[in-house]
C-alpha positions in Angstrom: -4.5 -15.0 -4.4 -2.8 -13.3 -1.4 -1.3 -10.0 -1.2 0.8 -9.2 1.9 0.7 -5.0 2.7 2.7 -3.0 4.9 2.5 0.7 6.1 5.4 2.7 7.4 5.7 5.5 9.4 2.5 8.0 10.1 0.3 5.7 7.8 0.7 3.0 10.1 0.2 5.0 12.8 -2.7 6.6 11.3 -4.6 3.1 10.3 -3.9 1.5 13.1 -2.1 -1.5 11.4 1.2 -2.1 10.2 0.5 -5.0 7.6 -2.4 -6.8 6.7 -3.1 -9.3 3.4 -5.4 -8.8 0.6 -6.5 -11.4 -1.0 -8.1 -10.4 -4.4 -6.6 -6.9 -6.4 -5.5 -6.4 -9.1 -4.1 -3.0 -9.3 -2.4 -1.4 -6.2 -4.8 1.2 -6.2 -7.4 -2.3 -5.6 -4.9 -3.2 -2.6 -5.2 0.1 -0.7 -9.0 0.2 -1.1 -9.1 -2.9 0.5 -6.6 -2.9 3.2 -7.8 0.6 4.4 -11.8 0.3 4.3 -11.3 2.7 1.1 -9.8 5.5 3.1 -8.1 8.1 1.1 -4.8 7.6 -0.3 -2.3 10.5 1.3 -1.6 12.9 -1.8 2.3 12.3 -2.7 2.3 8.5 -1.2 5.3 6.1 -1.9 4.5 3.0 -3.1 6.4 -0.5 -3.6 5.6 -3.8 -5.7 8.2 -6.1 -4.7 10.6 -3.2 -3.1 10.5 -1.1 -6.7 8.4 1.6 -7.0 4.9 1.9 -8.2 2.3 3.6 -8.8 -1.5 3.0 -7.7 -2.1 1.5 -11.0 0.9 -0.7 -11.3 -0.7 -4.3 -11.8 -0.3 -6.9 -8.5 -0.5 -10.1 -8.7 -0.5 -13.2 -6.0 2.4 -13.5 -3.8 3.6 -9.7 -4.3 4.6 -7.8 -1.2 2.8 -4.2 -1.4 4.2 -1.1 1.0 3.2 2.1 1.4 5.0 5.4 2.7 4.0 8.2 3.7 5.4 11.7 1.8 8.9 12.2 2.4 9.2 15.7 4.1 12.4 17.4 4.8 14.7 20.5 5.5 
């Protein structure tokens, strides 16, 4: 199994990486834990499965593509 992860914006900035592959998950919430060292998740994060949203439970599975934003902020 092999996930490929990407970060955008301040997360990427913040870990230090801007992609990375998992290689066994099976929830995104699985993915995050194991591409970040099991840093906390930023409350509000984006998330995509295959450029559709997610959630941190949506299933994975191999050869998905798995990003994560950072809250959108505005004014």
């Amino acid at each position: 199994m092999s996930i490929q992860v990407k970060f955008f914006a301040s997360l990427r900035e913040s870990l230090g990486q801007s992609d990375t592959i998992v290689e066994q998950a099976s929830t995104v919430a699985d993915v995050w834990a194991q591409a970040t060292d099991s840093a906390a998740a930023p409350k509000n994060m984006l998330v995509a499965v295959n450029l559709d949203y997610a959630t941190m439970q949506s299933q994975v599975a191999d050869g998905d593509e798995v990003a994560f934003f950072p809250p959108v902020t505005g004014g």
